[in-house]
KEKELUM-432607 format. One line per field, with one value per residue (C-alpha): y, x negated, z negated; residue number from 1; residue in three letters. Coordinates in steps of 0.02 Angstrom, whole numbers. Each point is the difference from the previous one (the first is absolute). Layout:
BEGIN
c2: [Y | ...]
c1: [X | ...]
c3: [Z | ...]
nr: [NUM | ...]
rest: [Ala | ...]
This chain:
BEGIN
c2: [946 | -117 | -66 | 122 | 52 | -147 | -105 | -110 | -165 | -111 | -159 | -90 | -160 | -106 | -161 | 13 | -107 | 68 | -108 | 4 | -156 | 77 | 16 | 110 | -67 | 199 | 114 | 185 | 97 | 151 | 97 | 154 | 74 | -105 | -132 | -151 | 64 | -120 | -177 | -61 | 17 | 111 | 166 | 170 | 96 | 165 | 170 | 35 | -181 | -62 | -139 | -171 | -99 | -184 | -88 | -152 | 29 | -106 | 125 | -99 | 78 | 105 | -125 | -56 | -44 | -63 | -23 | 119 | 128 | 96 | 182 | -84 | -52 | 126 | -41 | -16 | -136 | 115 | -51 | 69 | -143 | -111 | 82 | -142 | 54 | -127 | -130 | 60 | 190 | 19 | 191 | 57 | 22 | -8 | 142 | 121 | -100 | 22 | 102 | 46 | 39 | -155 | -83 | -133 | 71 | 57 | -191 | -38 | 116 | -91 | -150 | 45 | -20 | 163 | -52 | -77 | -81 | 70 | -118 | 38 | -149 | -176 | 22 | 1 | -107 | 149 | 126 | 149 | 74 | -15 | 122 | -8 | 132 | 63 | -13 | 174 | 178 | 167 | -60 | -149 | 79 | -7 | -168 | -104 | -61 | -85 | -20 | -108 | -133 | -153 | -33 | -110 | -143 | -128 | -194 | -85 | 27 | 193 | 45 | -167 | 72 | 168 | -52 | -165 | 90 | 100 | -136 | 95 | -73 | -59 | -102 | -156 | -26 | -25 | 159 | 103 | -98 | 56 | 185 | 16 | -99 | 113 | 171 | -61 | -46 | 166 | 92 | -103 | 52 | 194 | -10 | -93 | 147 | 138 | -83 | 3 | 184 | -24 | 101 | -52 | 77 | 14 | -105 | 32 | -158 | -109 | 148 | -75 | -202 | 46 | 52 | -179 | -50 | 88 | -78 | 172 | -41 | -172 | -67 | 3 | -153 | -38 | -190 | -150 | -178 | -77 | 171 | 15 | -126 | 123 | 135 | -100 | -37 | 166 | 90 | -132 | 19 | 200 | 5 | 108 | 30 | -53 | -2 | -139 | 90 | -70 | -202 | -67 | -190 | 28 | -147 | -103 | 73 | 13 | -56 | 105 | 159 | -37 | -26 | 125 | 107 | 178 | 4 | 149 | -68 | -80 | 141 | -111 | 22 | 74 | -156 | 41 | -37 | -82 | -198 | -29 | -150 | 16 | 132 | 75 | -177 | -35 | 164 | -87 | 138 | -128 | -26 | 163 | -106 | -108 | 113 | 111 | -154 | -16 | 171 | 80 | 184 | -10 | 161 | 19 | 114 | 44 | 45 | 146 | 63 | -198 | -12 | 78 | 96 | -104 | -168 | 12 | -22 | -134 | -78 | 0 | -77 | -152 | -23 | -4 | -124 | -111 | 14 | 148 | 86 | 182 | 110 | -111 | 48 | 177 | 6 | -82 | 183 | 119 | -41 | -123 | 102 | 126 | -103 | -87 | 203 | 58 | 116 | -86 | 136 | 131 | -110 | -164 | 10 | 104 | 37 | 166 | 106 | -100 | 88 | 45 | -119 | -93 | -52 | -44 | -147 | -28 | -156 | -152 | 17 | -162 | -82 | 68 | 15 | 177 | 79 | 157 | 167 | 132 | 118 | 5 | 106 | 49 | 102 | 48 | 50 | -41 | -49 | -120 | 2 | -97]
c1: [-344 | 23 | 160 | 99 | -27 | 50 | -168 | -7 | -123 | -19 | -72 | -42 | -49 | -10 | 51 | 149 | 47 | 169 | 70 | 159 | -3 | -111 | -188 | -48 | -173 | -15 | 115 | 44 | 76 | 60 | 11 | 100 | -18 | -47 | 126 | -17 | 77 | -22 | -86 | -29 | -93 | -39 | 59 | -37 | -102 | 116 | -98 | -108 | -10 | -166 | -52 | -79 | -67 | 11 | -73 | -71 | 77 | 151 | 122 | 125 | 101 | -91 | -24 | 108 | -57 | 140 | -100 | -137 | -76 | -119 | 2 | 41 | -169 | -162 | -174 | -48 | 108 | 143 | 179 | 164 | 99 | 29 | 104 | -46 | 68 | 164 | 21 | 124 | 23 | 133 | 10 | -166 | -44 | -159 | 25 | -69 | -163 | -38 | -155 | 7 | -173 | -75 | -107 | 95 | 116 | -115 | -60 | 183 | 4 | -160 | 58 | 175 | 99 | 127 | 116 | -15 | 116 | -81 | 43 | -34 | -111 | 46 | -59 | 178 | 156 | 81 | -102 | 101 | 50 | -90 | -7 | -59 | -125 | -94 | -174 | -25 | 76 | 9 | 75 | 75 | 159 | -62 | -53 | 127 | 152 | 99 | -1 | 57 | -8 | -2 | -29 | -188 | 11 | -150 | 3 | -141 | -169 | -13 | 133 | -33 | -185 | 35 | 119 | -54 | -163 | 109 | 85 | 161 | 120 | -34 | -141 | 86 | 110 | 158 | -34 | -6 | 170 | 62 | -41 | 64 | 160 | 44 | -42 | 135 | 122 | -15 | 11 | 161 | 107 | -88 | 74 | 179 | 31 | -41 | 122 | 127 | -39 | -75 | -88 | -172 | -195 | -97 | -145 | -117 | -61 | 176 | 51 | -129 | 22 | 179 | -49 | -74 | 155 | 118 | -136 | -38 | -187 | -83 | -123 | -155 | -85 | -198 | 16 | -97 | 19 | 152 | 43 | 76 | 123 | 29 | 39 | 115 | 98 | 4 | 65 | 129 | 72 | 0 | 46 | -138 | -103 | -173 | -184 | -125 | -151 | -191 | 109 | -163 | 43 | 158 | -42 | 81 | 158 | 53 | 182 | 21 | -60 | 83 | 157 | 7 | 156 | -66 | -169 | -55 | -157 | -181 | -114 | -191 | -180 | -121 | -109 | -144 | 23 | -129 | 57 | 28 | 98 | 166 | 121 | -145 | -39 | 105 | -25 | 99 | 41 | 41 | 158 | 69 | 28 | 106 | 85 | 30 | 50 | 135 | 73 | -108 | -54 | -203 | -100 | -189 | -74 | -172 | 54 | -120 | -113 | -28 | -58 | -71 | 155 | -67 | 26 | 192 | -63 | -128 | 128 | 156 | -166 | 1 | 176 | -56 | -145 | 145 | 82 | 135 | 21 | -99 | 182 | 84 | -171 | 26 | 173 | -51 | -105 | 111 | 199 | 17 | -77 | 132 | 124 | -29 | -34 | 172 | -90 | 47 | 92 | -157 | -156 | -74 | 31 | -44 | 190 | 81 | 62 | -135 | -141 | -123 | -129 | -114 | -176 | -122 | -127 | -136 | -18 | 165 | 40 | 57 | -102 | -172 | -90 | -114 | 153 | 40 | 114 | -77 | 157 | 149 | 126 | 128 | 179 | -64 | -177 | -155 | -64 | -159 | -112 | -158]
c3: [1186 | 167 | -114 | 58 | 186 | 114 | 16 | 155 | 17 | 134 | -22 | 187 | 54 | -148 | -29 | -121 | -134 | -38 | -160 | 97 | 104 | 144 | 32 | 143 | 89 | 40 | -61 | -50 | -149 | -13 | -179 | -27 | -184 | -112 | 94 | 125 | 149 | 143 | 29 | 185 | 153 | 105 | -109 | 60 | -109 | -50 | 44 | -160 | -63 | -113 | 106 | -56 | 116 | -84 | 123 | -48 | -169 | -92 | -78 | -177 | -113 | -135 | -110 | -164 | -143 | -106 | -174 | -51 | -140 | 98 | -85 | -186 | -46 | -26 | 33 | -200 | -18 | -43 | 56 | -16 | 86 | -181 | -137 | -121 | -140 | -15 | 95 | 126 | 45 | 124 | -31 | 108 | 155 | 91 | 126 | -168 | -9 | 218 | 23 | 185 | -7 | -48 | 160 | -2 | 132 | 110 | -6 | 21 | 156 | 62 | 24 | 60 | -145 | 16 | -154 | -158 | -113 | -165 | -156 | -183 | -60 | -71 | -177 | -63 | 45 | 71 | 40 | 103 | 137 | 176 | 133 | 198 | 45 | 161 | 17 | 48 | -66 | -91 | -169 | -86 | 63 | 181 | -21 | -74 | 104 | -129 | -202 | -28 | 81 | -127 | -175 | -46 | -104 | -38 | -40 | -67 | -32 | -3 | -138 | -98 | -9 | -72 | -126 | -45 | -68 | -98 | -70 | 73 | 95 | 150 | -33 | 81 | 174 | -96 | -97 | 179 | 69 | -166 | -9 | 196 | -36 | -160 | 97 | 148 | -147 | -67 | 166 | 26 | -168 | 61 | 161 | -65 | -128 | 132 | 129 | -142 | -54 | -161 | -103 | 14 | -31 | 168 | 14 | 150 | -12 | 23 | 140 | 102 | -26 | 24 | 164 | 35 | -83 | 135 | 119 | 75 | -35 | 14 | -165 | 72 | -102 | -15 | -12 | 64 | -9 | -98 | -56 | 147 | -59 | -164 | 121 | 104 | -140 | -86 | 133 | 36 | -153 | -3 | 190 | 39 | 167 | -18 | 72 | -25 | 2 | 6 | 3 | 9 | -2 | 110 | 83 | -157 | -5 | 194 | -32 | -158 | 85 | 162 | -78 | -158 | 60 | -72 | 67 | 116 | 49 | -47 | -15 | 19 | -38 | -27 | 53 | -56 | -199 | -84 | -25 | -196 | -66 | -39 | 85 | 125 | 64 | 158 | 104 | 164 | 105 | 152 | -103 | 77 | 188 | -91 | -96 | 153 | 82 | -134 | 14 | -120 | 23 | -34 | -5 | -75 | -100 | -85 | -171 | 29 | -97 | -35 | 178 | 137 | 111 | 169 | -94 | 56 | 189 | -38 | -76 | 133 | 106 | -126 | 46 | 185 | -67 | -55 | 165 | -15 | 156 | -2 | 28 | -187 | -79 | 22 | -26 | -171 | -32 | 69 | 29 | -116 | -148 | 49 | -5 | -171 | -84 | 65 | 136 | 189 | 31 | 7 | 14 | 66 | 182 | 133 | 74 | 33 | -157 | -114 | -92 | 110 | -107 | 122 | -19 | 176 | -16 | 108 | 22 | -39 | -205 | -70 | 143 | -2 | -155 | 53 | 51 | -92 | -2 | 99 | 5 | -161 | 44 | -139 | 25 | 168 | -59 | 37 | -221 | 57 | 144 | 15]
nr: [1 | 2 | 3 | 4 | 5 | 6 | 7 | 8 | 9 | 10 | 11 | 12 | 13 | 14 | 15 | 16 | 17 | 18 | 19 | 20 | 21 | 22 | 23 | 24 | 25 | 26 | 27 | 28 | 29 | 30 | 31 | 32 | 33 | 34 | 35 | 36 | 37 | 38 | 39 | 40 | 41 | 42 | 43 | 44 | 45 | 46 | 47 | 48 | 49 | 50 | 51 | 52 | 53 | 54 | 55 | 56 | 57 | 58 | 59 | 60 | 61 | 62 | 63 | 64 | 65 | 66 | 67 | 68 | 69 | 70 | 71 | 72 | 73 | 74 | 75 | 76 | 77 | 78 | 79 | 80 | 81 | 82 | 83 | 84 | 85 | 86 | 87 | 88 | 89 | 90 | 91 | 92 | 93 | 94 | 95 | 96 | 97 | 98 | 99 | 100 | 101 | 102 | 103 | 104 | 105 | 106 | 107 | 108 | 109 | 110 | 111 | 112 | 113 | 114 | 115 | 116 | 117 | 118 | 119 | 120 | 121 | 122 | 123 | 124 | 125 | 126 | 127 | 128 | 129 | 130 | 131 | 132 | 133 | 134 | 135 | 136 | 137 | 138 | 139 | 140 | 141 | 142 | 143 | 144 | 145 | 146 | 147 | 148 | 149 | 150 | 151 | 152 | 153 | 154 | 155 | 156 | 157 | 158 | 159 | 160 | 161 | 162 | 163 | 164 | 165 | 166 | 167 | 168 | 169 | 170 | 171 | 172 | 173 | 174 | 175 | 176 | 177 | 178 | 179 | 180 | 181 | 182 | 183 | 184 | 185 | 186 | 187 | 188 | 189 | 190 | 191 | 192 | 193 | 194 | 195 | 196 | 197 | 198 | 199 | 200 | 201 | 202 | 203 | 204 | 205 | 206 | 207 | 208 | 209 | 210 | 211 | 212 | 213 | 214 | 215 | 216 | 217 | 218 | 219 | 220 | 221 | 222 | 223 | 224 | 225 | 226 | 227 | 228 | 229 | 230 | 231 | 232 | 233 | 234 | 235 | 236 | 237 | 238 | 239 | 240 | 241 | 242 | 243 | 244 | 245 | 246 | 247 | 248 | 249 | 250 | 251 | 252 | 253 | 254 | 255 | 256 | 257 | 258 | 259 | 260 | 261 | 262 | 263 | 264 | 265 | 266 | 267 | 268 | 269 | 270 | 271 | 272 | 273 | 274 | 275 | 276 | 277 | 278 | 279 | 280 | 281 | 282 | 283 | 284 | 285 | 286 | 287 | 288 | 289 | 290 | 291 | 292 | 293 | 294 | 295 | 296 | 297 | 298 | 299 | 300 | 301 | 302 | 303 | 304 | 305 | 306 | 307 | 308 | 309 | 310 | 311 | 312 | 313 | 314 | 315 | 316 | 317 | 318 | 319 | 320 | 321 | 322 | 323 | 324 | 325 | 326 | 327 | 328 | 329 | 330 | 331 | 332 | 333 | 334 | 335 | 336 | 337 | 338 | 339 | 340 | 341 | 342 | 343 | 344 | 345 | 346 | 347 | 348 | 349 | 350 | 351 | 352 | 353 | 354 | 355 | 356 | 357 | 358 | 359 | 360 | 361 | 362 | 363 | 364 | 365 | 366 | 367 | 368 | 369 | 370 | 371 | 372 | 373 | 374 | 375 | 376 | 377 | 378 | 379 | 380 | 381 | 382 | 383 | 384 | 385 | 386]
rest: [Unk | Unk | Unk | Unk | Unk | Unk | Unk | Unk | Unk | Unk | Unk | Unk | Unk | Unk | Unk | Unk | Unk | Unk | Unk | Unk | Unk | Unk | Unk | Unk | Unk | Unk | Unk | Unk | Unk | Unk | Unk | Unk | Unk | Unk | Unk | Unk | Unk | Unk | Unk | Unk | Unk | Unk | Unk | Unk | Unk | Unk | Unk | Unk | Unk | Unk | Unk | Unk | Unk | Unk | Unk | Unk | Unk | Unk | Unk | Unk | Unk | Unk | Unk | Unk | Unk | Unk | Unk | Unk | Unk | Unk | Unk | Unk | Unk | Unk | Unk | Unk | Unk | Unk | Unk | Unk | Unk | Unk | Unk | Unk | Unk | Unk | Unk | Unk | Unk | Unk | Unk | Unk | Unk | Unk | Unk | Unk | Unk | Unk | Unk | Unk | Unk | Unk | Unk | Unk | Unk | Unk | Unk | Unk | Unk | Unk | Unk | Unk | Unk | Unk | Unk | Unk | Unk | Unk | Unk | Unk | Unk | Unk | Unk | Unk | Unk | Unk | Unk | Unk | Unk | Unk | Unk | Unk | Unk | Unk | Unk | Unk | Unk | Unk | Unk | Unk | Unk | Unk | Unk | Unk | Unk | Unk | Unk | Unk | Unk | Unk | Unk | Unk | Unk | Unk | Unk | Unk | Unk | Unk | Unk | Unk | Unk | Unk | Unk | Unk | Unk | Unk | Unk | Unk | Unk | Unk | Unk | Unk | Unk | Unk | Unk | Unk | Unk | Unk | Unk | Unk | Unk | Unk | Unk | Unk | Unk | Unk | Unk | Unk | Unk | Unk | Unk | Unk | Unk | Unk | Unk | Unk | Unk | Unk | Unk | Unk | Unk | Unk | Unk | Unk | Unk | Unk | Unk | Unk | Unk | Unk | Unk | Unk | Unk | Unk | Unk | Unk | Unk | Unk | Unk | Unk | Unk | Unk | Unk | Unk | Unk | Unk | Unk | Unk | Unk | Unk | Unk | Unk | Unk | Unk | Unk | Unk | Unk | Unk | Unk | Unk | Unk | Unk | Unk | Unk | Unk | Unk | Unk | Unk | Unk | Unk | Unk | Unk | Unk | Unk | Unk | Unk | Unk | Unk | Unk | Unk | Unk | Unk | Unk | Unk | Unk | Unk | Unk | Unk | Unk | Unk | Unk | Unk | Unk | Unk | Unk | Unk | Unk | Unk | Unk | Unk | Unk | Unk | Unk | Unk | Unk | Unk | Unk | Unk | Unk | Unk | Unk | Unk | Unk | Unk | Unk | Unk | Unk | Unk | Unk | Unk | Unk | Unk | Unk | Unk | Unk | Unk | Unk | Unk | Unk | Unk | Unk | Unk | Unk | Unk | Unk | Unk | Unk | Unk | Unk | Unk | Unk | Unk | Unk | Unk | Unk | Unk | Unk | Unk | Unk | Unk | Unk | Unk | Unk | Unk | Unk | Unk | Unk | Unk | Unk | Unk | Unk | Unk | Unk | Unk | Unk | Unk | Unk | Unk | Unk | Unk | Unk | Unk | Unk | Unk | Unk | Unk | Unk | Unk | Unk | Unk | Unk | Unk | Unk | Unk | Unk | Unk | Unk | Unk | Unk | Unk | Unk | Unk | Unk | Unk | Unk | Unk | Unk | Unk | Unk | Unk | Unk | Unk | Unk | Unk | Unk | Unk]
């Protein structure tokens, strides 16, 4: 396959939004392998070179999208994404449920979105590992950049409403604190007799909150609301790296999230939830420019298959609607994502050495609502043209 033989691309004349602290009003890139190799003006297109001629086009990042499911749930309703059988199961991870052939990452591809953060669901308190995947590929193998790279946990609603109709614990919000705090404190005296050399049984399960626990993974934690607080506190008292993820009501809690010393980032959205009383009823994505304002690293994401792929761009445009300037928006869907997965150091910007992930719009994203991808490259390769 092209994978192997030096590929060369050449992308001219575009404007260039790099997620690097430059936009180029017409620009070049040049991609060797699946790599970014230059970014400028004016480059000489090598003997042999694919050309693109983006003119008129705006090239971003291939897209990130730091929480999502896509390739978990089938179209009868089937889903491998919730191991609900106890209330908190560490042990799994979701890269064994991906199907790489569902459509959902061709829809992915089709509105730029080149990687995923891929989550297992939030019908238990903890519900396992999480791994960041391409859009495009041969295999799951092919696909996947990193497993893992955090452990899911879920506040509120969601595990309440599979175990409270169960009668099983947790059917109330101290019951969830309660089954998260006692899995930590059991991952602690796990991790204190392996330091010391003690005998001990291996449990899968504590081998991967002990990896939260040495804080090389972030929790990645489905809460909303005051929940947030819960999470705050939690993770204070473990000393663990966390990620506030949907923080729908954000907007509350500015100096608690601002200032809560182990958080990586707010992970927002989607947007487009229906409004029920309760913990879906402030859906304030505005809160992001003052939480960026603050310090906080704010990224988006569509919590596909929930919602349509192209929602992320339609919904960096409501942050231009609430007057953040176009270049923050789409760091808030490319870079930033990156960032808050572990991942800056291969994707989210187009800069030399990087991924060669980059998706061409006709039209402005984030600014006008009928643009759209017409080219998504991934690793150097053409994945999605319109």
């Amino acid at each position: 396959g092209k994978g192997e033989i030096c590929f060369m691309l050449v992308i001219k004349n575009a404007r260039i939004f790099t997620s690097a602290g430059q936009v180029y009003p017409c620009g070049d890139i040049l991609i060797e392998g699946q790599k970014i190799c230059q970014v400028g003006q004016g480059i000489t297109v090598p003997q042999g070179a694919q050309v693109i001629d983006a003119a008129g086009l705006t090239a971003i990042p291939g897209i990130v999208d730091a929480h999502s499911h896509i390739g978990t749930f089938g179209p009868g309703g089937e889903q491998d994404a919730n191991e609900m059988t106890r209330n908190a199961t560490p042990e799994v991870e979701v890269l064994y449920s991906i199907d790489t052939e569902s459509k959902m990452f061709h829809r992915a591809l089709k509105a730029g979105i080149t990687t995923s953060a891929i989550a297992p669901g939030s019908g238990n308190v903890i519900g396992g590992m999480v791994c960041a995947v391409k859009s495009w590929g041969k295999s799951i193998e092919d696909m996947c950049i990193k497993n893992p790279i955090a452990l899911k946990a879920a506040l509120g609603g969601n595990p309440k409403g599979v175990y409270g109709k169960r009668n099983q614990m947790p059917m109330t919000r101290m019951g969830i604190a309660e089954v998260l705090r006692e899995n930590y404190i059991k991952a602690q005296g796990y991790l204190a007799k392996k330091e010391k050399g003690e005998e001990t049984a291996f449990n899968q399960g504590l081998e991967n909150i002990c990896r939260v626990l040495k804080r090389e993974i972030p929790m990645k934690v489905h809460c909303e609301q005051f929940d947030m607080l819960t999470t705050i506190r939690i993770a204070d008292e473990f000393n663990v790296e966390f990620t506030l993820d949907h923080a729908w009501g954000a907007s509350d809690y500015y100096d608690d999230i601002a200032n809560a010393k182990n958080l990586r980032g707010v992970i927002f959205g989607p947007i487009g939830v229906y409004l029920t009383p309760g913990e879906c009823g402030k859906v304030d994505i505005d809160s992001l420019l003052e939480l960026d304002r603050r310090g906080v690293c704010c990224s988006i994401m569509t919590d596909g298959p929930v919602m349509n792929p192209d929602l992320i761009v339609s919904q960096a445009g409501e942050l231009v609607r609430f007057g953040m300037g176009q270049e923050k928006a789409i760091e808030m869907i490319t870079i930033n994502g990156a960032k808050i997965i572990g991942l800056q150091e291969r994707i989210g910007s187009i800069e030399p050495g990087k991924d060669a992930d980059i998706v061409l719009f006709w039209g402005s994203p984030a600014v006008d609502t009928n643009a759209r991808a017409v080219y998504t490259i991934v690793n150097g390769q053409i994945a999605y043209k319109e």
